[in-house]
C-alpha positions in Angstrom: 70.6 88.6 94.4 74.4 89.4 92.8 75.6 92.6 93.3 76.1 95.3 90.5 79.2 96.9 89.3 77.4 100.3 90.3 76.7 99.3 93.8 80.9 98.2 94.4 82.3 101.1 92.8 80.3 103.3 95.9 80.4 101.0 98.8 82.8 101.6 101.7 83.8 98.6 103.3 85.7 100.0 107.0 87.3 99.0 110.4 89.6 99.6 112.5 92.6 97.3 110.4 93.4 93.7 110.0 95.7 92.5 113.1 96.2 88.5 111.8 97.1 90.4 108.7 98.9 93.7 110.2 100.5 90.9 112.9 102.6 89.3 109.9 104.1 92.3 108.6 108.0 92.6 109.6 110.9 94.5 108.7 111.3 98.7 108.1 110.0 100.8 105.7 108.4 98.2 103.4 106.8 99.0 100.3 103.4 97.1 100.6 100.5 97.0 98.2 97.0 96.1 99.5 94.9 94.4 97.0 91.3 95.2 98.3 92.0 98.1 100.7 89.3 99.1 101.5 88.7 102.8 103.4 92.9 102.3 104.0 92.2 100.9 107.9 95.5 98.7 107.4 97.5 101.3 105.4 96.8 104.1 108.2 98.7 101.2 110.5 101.1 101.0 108.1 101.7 104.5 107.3 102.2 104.9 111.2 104.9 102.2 111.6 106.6 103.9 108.5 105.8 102.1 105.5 104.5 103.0 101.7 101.4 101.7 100.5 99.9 101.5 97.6 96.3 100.4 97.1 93.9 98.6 94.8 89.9 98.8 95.4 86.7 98.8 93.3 85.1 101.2 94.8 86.0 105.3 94.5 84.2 106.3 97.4 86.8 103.7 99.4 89.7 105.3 97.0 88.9 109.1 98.8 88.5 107.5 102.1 92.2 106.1 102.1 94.3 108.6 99.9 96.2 110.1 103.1 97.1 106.3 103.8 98.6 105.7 100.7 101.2 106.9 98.3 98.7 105.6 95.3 95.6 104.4 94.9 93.9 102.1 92.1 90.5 102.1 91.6 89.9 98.8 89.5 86.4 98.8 87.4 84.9 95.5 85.9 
């Protein structure tokens, strides 16, 4: 059974951030945009070690969740 456009736009998909991923960002004050971001786990980590983020998801439940992780957020809608 595929999944509607309805039921993406309000899931939340949420854990605690992506370490392999989190792991291979280096350097200072980045400016990072995460395609697929989620509730903004990996932004909070970001945010924390001092980088921007911007963010793309589907869903606008998710887009709430993450706005004080991010400088902007994108909610794309097929």
């Amino acid at each position: 059974m595929a999944i509607t456009g309805e039921e993406i736009r309000h899931k939340v998909y949420h854990n605690e951030g992506n370490p392999a991923i989190l792991n291979e960002i280096n350097g200072e004050h980045l400016e990072i945009l995460d395609v697929g971001c989620g509730a903004g786990d990996n932004a909070r980590v970001l945010k924390q070690r001092g980088h921007l983020v911007d963010g793309i998801t589907h869903s606008g439940e998710e887009a709430k969740l993450c706005e004080p992780f991010m400088g902007k957020v994108f909610v794309l809608h097929n």
